[in-house]
Each structure stands twice: as structure tokens, then as C-alpha cells.
C-alpha positions in Angstrom: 2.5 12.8 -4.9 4.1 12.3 -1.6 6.8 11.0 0.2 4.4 9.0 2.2 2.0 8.7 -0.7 5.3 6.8 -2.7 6.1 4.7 0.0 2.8 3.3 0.9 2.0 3.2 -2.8 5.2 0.6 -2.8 4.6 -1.5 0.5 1.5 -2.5 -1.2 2.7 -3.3 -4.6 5.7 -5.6 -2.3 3.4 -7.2 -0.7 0.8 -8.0 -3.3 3.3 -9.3 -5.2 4.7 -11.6 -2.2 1.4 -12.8 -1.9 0.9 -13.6 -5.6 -1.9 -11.7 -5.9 -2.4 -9.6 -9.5 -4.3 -6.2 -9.1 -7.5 -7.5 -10.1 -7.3 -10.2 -7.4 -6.0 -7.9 -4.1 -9.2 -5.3 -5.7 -11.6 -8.2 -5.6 -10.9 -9.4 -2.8 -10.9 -5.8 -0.9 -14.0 -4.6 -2.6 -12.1 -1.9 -4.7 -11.6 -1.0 -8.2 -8.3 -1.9 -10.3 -8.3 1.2 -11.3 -7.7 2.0 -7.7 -5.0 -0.2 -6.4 -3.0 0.7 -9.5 -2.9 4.5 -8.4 -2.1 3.3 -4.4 0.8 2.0 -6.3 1.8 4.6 -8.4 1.5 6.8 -4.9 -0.8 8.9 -7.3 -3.7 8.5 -5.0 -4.0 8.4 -1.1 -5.9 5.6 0.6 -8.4 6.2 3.1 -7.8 4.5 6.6 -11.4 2.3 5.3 -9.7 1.4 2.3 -6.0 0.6 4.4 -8.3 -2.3 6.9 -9.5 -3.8 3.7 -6.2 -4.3 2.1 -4.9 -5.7 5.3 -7.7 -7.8 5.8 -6.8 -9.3 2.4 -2.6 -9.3 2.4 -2.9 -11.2 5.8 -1.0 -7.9 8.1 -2.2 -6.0 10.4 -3.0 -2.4 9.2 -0.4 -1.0 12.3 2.4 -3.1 10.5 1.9 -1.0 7.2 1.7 2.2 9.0 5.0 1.5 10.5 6.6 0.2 8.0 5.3 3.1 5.7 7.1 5.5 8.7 9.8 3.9 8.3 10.2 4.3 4.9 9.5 8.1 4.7 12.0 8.2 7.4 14.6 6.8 5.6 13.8 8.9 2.3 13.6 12.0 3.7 17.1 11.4 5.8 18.4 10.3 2.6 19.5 6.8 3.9 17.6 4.6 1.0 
């Protein structure tokens, strides 16, 4: 598990829950298994750039909004300004 693995894994569990969306739903919706978005969240599993578009198409942001929001994140962690 990685930095950026954990900070993806919790930009996506933010903003499913924003949205109101339950696991099953956001999986439905994108085409992917539960079993999947619920290790994305744990940061247990990395998600292929395929995978990313579909869960943007479905939380309504553009996939460069998560990939800079993910940078920032790991920025912040590894300069240990949480």
C-alpha cells in the first residue's frame, strides 16, 4: 500500500460519499465489482487509468481533477503537513 495508493483510495471514498452513492451503486454505475471499489478505498488495490475515467464519468469530475487532487495529497503526506 502506497502513499498515493492511500490517498486516491480516500478521494474516492470523499467523494462517493458526497455524492450519496453506496459501493454497490458508484460499482454499478462504473461497471466494476464491489469487491473492487472497496479495495480503491482501502488503498489495497491500484486503479487502472480505464477504471479512473469510469469512476469519473460516474462522480461527475473530471479524471485530471482527481489526479491533482491525489498529488496534492501525497504532497502534503510525504512533507508531513496533513
Amino acid at each position: 500500500m502506497t502513499e498515493l495508493d492511500k490517498a486516491f483510495g480516500s478521494l474516492l471514498r470523499e467523494l462517493r460519499n458526497e455524492r450519496a452513492l453506496s459501493q454497490e451503486a458508484l460499482a454499478a454505475e462504473a461497471g466494476l465489482a464491489r469487491n473492487y471499489i472497496s479495495q480503491l478505498e482501502l488503498g489495497s488495490k491500484c486503479p487502472s487509468l480505464r477504471s479512473v475515467f469510469k469512476l469519473c464519468k460516474v462522480l461527475g469530475i473530471a479524471p485530471g481533477d482527481v489526479v491533482g487532487e491525489v498529488d496534492r495529497r501525497v504532497e502534503k503526506r510525504e512533507s508531513g503537513t496533513y
